[in-house]
N, CA, C and O atoms as a GROMACS GRO file, in nm:
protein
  544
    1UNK      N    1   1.101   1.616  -0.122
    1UNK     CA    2   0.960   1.602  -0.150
    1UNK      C    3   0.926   1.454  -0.160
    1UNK      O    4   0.974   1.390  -0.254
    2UNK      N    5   0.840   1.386  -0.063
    2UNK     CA    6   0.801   1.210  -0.146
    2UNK      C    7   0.687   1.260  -0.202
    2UNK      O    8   0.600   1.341  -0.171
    3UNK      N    9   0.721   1.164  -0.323
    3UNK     CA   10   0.669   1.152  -0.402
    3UNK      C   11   0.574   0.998  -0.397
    3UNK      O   12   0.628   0.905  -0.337
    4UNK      N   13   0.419   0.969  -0.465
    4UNK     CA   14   0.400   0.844  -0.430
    4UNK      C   15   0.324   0.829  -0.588
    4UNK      O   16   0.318   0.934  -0.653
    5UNK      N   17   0.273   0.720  -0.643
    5UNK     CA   18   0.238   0.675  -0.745
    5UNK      C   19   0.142   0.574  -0.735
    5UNK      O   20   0.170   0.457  -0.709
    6UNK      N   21   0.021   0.621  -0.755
    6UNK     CA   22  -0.157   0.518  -0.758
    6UNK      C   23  -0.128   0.506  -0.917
    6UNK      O   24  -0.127   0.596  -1.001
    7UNK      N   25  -0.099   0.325  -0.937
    7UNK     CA   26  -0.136   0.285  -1.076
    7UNK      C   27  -0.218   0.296  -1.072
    7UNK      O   28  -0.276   0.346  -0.976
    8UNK      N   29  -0.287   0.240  -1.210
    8UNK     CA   30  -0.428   0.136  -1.256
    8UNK      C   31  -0.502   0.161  -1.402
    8UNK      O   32  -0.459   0.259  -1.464
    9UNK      N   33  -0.585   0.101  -1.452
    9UNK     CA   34  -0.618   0.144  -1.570
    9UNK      C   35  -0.727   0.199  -1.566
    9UNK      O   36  -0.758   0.267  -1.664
   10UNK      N   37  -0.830   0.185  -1.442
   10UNK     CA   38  -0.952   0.324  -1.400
   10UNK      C   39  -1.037   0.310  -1.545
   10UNK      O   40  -1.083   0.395  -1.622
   11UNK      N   41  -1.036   0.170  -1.546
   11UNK     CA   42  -1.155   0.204  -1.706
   11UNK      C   43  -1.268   0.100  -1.598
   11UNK      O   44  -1.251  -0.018  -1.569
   12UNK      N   45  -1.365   0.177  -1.563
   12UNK     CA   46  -1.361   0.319  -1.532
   12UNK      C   47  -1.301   0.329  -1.388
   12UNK      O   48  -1.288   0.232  -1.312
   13UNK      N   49  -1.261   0.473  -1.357
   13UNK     CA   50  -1.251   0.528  -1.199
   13UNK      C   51  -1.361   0.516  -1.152
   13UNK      O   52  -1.458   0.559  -1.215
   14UNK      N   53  -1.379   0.449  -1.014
   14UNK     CA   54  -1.419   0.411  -0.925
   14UNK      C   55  -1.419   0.512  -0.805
   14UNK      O   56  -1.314   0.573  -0.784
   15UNK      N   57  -1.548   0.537  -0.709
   15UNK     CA   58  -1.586   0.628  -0.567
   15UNK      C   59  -1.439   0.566  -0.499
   15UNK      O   60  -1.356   0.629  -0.434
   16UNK      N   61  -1.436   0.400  -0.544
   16UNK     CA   62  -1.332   0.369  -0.418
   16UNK      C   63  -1.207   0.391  -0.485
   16UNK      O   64  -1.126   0.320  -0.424
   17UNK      N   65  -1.147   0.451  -0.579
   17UNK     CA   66  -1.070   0.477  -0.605
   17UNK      C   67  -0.990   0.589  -0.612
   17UNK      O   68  -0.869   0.616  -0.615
   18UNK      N   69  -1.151   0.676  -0.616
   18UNK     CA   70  -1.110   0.846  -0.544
   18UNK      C   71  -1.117   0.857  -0.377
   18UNK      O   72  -1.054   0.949  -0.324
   19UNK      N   73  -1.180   0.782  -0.312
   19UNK     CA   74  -1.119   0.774  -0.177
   19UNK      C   75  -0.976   0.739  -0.146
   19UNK      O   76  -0.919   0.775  -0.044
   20UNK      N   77  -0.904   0.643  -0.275
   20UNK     CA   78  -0.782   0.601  -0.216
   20UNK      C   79  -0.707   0.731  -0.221
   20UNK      O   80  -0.649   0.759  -0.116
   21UNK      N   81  -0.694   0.824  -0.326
   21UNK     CA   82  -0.670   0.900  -0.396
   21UNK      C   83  -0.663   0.971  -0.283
   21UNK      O   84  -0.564   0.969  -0.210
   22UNK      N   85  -0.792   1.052  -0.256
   22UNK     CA   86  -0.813   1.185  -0.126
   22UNK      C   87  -0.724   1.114  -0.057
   22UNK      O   88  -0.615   1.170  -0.047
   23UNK      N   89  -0.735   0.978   0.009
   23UNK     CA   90  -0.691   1.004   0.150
   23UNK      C   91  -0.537   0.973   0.109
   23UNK      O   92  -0.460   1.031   0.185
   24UNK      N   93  -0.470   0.894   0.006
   24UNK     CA   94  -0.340   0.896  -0.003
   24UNK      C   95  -0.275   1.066  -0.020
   24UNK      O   96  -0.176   1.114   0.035
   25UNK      N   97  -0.324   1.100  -0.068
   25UNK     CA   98  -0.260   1.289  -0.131
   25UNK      C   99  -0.287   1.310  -0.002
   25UNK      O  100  -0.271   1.431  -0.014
   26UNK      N  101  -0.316   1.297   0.121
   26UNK     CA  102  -0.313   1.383   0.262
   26UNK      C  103  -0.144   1.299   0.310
   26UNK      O  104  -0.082   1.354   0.401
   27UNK      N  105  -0.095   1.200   0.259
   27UNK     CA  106   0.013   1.148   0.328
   27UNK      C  107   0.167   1.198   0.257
   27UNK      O  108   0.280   1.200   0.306
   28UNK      N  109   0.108   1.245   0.093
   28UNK     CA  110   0.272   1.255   0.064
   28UNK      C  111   0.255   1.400  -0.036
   28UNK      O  112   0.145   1.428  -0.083
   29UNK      N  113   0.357   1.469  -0.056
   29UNK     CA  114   0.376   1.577  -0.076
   29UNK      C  115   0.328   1.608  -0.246
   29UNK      O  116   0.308   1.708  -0.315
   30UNK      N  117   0.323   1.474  -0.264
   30UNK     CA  118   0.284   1.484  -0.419
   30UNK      C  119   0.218   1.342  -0.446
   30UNK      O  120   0.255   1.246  -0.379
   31UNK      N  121   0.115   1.327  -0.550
   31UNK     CA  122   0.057   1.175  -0.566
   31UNK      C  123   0.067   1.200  -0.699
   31UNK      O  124   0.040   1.314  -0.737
   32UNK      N  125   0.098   1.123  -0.773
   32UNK     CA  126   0.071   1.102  -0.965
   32UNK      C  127  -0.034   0.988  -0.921
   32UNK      O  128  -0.022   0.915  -0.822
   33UNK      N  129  -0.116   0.987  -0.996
   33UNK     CA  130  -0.226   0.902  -1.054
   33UNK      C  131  -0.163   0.857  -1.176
   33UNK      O  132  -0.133   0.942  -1.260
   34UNK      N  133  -0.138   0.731  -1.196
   34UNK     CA  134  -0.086   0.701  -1.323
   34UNK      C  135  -0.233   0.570  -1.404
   34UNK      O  136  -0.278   0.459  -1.378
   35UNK      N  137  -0.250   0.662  -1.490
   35UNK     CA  138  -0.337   0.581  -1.570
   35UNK      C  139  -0.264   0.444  -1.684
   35UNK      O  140  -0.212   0.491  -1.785
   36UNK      N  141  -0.261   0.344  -1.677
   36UNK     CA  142  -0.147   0.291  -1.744
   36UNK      C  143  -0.211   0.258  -1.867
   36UNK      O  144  -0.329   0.223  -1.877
   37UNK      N  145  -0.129   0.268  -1.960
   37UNK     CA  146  -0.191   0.237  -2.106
   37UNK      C  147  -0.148   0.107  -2.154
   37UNK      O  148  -0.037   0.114  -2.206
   38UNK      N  149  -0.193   0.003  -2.154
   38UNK     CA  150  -0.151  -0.115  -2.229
   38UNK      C  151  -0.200  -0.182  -2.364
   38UNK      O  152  -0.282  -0.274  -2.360
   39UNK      N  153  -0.150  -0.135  -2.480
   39UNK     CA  154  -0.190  -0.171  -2.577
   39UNK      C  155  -0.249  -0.385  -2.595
   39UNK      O  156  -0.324  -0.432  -2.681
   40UNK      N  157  -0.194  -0.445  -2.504
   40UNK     CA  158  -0.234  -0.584  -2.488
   40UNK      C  159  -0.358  -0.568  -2.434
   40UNK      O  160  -0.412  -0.674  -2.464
   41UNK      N  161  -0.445  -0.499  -2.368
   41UNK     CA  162  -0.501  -0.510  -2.307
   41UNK      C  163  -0.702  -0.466  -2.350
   41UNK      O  164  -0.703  -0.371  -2.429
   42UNK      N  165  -0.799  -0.498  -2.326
   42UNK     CA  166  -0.848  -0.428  -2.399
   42UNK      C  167  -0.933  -0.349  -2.276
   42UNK      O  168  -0.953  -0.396  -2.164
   43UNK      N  169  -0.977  -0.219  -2.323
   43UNK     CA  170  -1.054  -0.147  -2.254
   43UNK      C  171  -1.195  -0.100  -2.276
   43UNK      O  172  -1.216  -0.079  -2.395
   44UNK      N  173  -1.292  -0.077  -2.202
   44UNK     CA  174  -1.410  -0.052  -2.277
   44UNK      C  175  -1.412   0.116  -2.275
   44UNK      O  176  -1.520   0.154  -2.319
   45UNK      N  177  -1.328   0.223  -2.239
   45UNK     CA  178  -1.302   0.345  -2.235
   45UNK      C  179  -1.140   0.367  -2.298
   45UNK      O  180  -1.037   0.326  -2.245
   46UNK      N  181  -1.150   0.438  -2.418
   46UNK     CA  182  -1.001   0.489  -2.463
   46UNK      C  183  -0.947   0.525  -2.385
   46UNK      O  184  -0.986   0.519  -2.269
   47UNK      N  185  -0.817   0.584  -2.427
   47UNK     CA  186  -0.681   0.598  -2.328
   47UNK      C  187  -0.730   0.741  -2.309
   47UNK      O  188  -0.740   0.783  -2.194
   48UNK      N  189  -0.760   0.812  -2.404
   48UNK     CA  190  -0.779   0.942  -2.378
   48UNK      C  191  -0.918   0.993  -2.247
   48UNK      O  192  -0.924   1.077  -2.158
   49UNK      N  193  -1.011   0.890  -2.301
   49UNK     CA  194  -1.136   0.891  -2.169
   49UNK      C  195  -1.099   0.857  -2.019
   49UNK      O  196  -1.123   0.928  -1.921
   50UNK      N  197  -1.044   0.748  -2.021
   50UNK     CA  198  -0.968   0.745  -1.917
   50UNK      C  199  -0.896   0.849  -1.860
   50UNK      O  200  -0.922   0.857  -1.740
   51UNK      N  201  -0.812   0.934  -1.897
   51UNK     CA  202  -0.736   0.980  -1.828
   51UNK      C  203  -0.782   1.099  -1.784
   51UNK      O  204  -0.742   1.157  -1.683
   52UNK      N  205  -0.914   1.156  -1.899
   52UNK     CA  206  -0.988   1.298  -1.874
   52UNK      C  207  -1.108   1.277  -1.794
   52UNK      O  208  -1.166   1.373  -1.743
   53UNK      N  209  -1.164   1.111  -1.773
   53UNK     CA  210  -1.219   1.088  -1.669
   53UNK      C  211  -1.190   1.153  -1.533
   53UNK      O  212  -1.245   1.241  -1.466
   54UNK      N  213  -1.047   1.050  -1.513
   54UNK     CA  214  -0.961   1.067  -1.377
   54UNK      C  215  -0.916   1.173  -1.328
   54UNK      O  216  -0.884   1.188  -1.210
   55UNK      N  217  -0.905   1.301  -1.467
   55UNK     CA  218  -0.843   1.464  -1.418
   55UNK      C  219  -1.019   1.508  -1.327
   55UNK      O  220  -1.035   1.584  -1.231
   56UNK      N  221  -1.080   1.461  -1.371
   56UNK     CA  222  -1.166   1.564  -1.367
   56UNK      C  223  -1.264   1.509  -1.225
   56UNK      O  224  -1.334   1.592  -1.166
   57UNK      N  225  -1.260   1.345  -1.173
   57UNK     CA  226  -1.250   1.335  -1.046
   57UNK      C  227  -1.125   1.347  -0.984
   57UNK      O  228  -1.090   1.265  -0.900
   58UNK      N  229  -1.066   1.426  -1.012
   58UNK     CA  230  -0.944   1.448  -0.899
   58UNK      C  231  -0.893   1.580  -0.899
   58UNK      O  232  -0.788   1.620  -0.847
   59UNK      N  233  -1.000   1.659  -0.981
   59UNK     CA  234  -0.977   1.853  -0.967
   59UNK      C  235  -0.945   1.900  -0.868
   59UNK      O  236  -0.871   1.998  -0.854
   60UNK      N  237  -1.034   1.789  -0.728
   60UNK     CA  238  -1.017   1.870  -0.646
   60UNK      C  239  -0.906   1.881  -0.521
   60UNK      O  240  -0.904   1.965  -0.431
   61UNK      N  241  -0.832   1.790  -0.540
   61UNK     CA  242  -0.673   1.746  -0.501
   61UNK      C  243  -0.567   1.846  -0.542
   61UNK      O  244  -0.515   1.833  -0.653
   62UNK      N  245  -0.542   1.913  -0.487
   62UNK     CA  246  -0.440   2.040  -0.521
   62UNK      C  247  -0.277   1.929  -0.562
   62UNK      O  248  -0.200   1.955  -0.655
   63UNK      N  249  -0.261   1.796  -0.454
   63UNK     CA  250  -0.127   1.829  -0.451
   63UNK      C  251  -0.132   1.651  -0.591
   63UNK      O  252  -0.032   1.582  -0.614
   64UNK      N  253  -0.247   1.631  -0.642
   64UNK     CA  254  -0.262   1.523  -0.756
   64UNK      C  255  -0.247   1.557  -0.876
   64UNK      O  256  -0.323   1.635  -0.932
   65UNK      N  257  -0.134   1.494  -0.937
   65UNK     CA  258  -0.115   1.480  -1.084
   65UNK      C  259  -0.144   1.365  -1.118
   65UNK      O  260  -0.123   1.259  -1.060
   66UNK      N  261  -0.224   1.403  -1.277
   66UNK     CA  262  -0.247   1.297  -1.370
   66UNK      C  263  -0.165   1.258  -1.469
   66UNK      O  264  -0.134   1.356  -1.536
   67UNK      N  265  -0.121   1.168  -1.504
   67UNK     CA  266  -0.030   1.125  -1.575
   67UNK      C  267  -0.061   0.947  -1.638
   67UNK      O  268  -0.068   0.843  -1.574
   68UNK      N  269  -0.073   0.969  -1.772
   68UNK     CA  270  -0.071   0.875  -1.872
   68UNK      C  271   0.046   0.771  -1.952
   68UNK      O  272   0.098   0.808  -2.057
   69UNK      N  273   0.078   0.651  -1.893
   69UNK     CA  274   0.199   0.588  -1.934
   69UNK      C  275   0.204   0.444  -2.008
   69UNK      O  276   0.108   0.368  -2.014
   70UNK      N  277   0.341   0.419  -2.068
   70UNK     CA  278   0.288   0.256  -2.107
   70UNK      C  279   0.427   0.204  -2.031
   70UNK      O  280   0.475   0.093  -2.057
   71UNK      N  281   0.487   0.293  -1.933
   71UNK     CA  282   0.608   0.248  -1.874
   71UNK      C  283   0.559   0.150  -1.778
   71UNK      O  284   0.443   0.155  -1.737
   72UNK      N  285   0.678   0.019  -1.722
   72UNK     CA  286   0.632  -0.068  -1.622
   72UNK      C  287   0.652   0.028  -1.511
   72UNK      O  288   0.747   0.106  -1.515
   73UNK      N  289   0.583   0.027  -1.428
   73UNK     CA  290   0.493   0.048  -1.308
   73UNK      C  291   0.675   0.117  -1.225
   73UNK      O  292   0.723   0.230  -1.235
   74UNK      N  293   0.712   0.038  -1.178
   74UNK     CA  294   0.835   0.044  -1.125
   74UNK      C  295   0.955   0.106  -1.230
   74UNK      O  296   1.065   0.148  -1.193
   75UNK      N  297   0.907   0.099  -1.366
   75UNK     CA  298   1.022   0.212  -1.428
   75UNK      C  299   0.945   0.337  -1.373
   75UNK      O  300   0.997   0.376  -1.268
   76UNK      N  301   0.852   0.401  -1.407
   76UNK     CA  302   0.754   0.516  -1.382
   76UNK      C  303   0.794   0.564  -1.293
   76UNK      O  304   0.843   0.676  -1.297
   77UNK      N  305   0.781   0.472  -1.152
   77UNK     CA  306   0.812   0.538  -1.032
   77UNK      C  307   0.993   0.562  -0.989
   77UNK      O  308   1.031   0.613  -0.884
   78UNK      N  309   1.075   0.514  -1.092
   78UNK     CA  310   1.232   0.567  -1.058
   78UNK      C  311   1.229   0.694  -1.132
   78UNK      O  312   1.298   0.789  -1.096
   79UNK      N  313   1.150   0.699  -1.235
   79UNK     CA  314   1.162   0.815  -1.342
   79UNK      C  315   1.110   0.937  -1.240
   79UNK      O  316   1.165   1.047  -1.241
   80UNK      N  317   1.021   0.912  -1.170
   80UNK     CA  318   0.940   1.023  -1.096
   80UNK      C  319   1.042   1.085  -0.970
   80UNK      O  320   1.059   1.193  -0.914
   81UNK      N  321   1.090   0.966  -0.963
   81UNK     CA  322   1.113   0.990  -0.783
   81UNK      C  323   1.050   0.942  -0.690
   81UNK      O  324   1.070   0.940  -0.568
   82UNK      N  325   0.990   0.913  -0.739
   82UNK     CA  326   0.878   0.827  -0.627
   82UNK      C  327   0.910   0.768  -0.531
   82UNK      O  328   0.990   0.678  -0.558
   83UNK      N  329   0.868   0.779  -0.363
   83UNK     CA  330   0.911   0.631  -0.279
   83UNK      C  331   0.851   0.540  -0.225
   83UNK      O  332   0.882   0.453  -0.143
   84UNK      N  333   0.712   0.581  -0.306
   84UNK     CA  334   0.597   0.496  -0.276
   84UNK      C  335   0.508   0.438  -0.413
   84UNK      O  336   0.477   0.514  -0.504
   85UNK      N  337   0.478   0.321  -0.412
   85UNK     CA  338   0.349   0.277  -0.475
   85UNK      C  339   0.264   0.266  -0.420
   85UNK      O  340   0.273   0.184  -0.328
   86UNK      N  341   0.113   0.346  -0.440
   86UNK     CA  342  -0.006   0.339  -0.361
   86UNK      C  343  -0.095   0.156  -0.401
   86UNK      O  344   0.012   0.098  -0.389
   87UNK      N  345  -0.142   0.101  -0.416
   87UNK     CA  346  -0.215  -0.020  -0.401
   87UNK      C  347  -0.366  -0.027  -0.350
   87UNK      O  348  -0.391   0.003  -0.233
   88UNK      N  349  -0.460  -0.064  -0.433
   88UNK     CA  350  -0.617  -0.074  -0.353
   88UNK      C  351  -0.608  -0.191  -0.358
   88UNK      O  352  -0.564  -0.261  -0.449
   89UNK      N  353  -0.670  -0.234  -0.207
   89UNK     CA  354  -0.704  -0.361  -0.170
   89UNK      C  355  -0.839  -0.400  -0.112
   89UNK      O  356  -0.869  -0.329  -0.016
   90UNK      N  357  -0.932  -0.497  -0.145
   90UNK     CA  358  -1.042  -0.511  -0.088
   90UNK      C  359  -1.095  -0.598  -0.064
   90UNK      O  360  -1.214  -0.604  -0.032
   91UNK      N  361  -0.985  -0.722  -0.081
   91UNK     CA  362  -1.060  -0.874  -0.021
   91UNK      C  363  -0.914  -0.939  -0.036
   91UNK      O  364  -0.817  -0.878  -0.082
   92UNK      N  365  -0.912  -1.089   0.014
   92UNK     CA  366  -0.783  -1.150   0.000
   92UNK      C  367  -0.719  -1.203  -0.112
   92UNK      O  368  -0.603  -1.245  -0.110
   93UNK      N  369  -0.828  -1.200  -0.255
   93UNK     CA  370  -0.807  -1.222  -0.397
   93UNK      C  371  -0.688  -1.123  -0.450
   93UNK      O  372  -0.572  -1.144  -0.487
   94UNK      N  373  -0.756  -1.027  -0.440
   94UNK     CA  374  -0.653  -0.871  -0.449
   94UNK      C  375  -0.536  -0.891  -0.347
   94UNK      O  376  -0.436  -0.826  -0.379
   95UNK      N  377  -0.525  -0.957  -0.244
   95UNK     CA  378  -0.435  -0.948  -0.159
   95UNK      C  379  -0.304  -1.038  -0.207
   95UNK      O  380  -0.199  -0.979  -0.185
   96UNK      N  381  -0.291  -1.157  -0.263
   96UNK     CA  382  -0.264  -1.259  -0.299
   96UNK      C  383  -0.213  -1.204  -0.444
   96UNK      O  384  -0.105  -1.247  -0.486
   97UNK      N  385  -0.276  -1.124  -0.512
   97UNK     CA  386  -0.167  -1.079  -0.630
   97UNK      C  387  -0.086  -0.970  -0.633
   97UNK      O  388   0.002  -0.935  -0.712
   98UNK      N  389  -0.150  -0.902  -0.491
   98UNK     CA  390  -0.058  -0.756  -0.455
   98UNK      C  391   0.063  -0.816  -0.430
   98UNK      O  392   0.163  -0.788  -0.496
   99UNK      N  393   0.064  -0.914  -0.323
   99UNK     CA  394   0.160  -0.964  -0.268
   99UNK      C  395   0.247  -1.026  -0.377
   99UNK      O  396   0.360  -0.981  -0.360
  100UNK      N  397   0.246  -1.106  -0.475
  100UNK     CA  398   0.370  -1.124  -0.533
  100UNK      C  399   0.392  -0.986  -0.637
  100UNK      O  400   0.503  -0.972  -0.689
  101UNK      N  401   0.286  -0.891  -0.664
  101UNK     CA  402   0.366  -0.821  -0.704
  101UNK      C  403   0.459  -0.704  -0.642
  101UNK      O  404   0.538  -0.630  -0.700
  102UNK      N  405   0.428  -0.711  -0.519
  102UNK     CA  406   0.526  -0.632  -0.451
  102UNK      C  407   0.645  -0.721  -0.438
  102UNK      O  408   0.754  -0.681  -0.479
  103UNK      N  409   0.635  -0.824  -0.390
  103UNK     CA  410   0.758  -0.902  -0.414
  103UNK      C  411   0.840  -0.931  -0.507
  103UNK      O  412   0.923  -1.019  -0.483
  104UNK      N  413   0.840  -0.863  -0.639
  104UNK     CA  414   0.840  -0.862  -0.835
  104UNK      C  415   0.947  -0.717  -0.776
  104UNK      O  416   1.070  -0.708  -0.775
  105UNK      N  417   0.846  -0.620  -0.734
  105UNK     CA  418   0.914  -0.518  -0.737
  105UNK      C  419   1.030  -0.453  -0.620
  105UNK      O  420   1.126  -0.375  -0.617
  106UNK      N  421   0.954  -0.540  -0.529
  106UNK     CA  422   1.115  -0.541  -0.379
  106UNK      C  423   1.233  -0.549  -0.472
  106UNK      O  424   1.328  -0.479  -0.510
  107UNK      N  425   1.173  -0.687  -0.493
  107UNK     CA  426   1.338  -0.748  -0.560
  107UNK      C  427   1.415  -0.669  -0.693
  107UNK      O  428   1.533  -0.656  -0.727
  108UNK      N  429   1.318  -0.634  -0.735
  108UNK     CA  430   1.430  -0.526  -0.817
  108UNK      C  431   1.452  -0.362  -0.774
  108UNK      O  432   1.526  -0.277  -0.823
  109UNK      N  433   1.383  -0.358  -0.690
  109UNK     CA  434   1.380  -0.176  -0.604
  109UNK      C  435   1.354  -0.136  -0.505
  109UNK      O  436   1.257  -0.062  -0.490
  110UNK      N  437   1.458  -0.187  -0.377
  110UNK     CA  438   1.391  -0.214  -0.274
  110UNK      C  439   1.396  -0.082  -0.236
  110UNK      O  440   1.427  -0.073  -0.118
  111UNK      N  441   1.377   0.026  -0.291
  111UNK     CA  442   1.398   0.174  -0.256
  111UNK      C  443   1.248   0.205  -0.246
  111UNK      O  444   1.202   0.288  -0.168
  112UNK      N  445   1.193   0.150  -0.313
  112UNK     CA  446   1.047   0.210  -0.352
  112UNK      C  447   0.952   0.146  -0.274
  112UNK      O  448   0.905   0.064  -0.354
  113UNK      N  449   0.903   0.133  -0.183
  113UNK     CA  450   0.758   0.106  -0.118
  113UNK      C  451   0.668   0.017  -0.193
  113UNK      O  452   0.679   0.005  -0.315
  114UNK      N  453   0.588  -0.038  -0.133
  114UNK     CA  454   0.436  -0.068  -0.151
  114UNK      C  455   0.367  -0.065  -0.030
  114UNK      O  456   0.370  -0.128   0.076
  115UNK      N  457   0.282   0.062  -0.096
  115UNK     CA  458   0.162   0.114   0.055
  115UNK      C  459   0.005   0.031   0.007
  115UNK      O  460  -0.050   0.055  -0.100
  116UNK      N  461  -0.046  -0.064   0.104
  116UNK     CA  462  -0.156  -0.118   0.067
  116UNK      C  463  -0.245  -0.025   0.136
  116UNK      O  464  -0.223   0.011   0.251
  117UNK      N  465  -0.380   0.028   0.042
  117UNK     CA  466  -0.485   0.102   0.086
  117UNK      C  467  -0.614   0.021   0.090
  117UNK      O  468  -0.634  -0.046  -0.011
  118UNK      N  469  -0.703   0.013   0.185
  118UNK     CA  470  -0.812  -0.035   0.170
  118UNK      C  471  -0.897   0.115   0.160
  118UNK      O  472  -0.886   0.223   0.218
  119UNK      N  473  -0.995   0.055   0.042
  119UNK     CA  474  -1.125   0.186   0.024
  119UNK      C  475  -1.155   0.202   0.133
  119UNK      O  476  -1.094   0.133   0.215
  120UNK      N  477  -1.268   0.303   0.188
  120UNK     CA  478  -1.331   0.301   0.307
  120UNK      C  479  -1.451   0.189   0.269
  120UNK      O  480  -1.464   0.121   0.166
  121UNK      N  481  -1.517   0.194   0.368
  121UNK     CA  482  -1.613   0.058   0.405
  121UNK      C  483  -1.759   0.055   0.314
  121UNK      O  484  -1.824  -0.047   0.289
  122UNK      N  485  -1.796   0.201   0.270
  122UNK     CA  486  -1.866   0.220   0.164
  122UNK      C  487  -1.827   0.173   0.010
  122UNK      O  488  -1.905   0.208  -0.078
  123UNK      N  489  -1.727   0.108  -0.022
  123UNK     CA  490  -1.682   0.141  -0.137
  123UNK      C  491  -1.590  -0.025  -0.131
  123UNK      O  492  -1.529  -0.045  -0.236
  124UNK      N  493  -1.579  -0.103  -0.059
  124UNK     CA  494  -1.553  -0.232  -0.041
  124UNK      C  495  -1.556  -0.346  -0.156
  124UNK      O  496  -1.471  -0.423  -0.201
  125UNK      N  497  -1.663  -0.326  -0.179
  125UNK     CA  498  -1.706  -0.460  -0.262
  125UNK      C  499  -1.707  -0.374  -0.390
  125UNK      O  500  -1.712  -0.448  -0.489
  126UNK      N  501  -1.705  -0.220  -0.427
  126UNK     CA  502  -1.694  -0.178  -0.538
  126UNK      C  503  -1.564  -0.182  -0.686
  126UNK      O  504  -1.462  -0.112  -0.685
  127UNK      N  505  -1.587  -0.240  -0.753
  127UNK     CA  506  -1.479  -0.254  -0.904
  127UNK      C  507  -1.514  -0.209  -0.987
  127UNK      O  508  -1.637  -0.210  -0.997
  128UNK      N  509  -1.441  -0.146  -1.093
  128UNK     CA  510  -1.427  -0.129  -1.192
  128UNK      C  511  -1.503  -0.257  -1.302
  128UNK      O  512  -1.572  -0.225  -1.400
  129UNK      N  513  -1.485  -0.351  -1.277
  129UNK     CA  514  -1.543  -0.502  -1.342
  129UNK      C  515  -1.663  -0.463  -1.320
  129UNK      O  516  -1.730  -0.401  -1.402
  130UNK      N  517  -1.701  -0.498  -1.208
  130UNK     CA  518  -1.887  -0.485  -1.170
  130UNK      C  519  -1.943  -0.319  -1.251
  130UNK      O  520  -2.041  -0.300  -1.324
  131UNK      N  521  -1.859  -0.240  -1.211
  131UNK     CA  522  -1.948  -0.046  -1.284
  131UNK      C  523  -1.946  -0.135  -1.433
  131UNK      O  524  -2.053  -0.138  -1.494
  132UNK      N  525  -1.841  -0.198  -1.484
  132UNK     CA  526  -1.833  -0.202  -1.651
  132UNK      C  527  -1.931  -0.344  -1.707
  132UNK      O  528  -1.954  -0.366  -1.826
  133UNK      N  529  -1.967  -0.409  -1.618
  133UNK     CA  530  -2.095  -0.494  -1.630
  133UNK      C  531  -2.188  -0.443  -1.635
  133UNK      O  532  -2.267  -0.461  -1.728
  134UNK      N  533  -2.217  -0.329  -1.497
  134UNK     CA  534  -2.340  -0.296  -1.443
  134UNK      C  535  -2.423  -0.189  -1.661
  134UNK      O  536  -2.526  -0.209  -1.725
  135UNK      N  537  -2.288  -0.080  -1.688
  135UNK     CA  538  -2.346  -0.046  -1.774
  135UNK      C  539  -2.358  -0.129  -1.940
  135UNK      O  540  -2.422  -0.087  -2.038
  136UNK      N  541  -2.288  -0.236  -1.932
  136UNK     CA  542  -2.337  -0.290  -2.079
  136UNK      C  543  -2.475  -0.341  -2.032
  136UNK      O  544  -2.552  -0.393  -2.113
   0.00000   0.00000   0.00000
């Protein structure tokens, strides 16, 4: 079975983030959505909103699990099985930190993938930053 793994902290989930979602779950036999919990970090949605956010845009994904962690990214995905990390990308800012962090995680697992997804073209310039501006 591959298995693949979409981090992120989805405070909030994003249209372009359930596009990555749909169209990654058409490529692998199973997707975890991993909502990551980082107590360093601050959020303007609890851990618990978050994650009942993300079940509930992603009901409609038969082969998507939700799953809530404070494991590093690359422990998560040996624990799973995983042989993929999914990745949203949408300009060369994002590109430039994907890139050394895939290179963080080659080097310690070169078993595991990094699949870069771009949103579709509707959903481009859309973040999580800008939705959490737009509503304060």
């Amino acid at each position: 079975m591959k298995i693949a793994i979409y981090p992120g902290s989805f405070d909030p989930i994003s249209n372009g983030h359930v596009d990555i979602i749909k169209r990654a779950s058409k490529l692998f036999d199973k997707l975890i959505v991993l909502v990551s919990l980082n107590p360093q970090k601050k959020y303007v949605l609890t851990d618990e909103e978050r994650v009942e956010i993300v079940k509930k845009s992603c009901a409609q994904f038969k082969n998507v699990e939700i799953v809530a962690s404070k494991s590093l990214v690359l422990d998560f995905a040996k624990k799973v099985n995983a042989c993929c990390i999914i990745r949203g990308l949408r300009n060369h800012n994002d590109f430039d930190s994907e890139m050394q962090l895939f290179q963080f995680n080659h080097t310690i697992d070169s078993n595991i993938e990094t699949m870069l997804m771009f949103p579709s073209a509707n959903y481009l310039f859309l973040s999580s930053s800008s939705i959490k501006e737009l509503v304060m």
